[in-house]
C-alpha positions as CSV (number, residue, x, y, z in Angstrom):
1,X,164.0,70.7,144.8
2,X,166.6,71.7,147.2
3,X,166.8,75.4,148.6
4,X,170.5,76.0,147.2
5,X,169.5,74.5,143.9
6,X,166.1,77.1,143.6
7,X,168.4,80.3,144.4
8,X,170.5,79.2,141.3
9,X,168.2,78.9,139.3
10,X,166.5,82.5,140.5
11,X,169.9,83.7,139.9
12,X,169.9,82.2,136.0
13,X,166.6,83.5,135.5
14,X,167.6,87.1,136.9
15,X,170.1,87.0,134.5
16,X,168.6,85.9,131.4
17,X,165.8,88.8,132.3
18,X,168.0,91.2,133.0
19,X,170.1,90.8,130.1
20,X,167.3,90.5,127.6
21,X,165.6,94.0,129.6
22,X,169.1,95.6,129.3
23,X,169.5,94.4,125.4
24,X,165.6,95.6,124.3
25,X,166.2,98.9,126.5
26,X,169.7,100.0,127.5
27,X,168.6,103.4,128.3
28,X,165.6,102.4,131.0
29,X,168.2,102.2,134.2
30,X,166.0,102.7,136.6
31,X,163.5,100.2,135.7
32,X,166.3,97.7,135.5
33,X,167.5,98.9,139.0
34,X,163.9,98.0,140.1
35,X,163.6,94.2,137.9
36,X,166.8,93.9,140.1
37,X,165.5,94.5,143.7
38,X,162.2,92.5,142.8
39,X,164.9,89.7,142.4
40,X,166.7,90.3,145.4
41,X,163.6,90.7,147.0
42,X,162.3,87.3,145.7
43,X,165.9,85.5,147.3
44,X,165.3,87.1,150.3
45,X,161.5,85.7,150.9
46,X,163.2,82.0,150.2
47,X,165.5,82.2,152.7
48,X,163.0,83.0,155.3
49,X,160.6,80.8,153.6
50,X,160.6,77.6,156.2
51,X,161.3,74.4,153.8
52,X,159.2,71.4,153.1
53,X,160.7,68.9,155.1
54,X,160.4,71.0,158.5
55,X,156.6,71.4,158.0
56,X,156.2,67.5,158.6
């Protein structure tokens, strides 16, 4: 799987967590600030992941 195609699909499932977090709880702002930064934290560690093809 390509690295552009694995950020969009982190970026689907952020929002389809999100959304479902912020629908059960609308009132729990901080924890959704933090479900956020673990996602932006998980994009970050694949960019500086080195991919598959280099490793051969």
């Amino acid at each position: 799987m390509s690295k552009s195609n694995k950020t969009k699909w982190l970026k689907v499932i952020e929002f389809t967590v999100v959304g479902v977090a912020t629908w059960l709880n609308p009132q729990a702002g901080f924890l959704l600030f933090l479900l956020k930064l673990c996602f932006q934290i998980l994009v970050a560690l694949q960019k500086d992941e080195p991919s598959e093809i280099d490793k051969s």
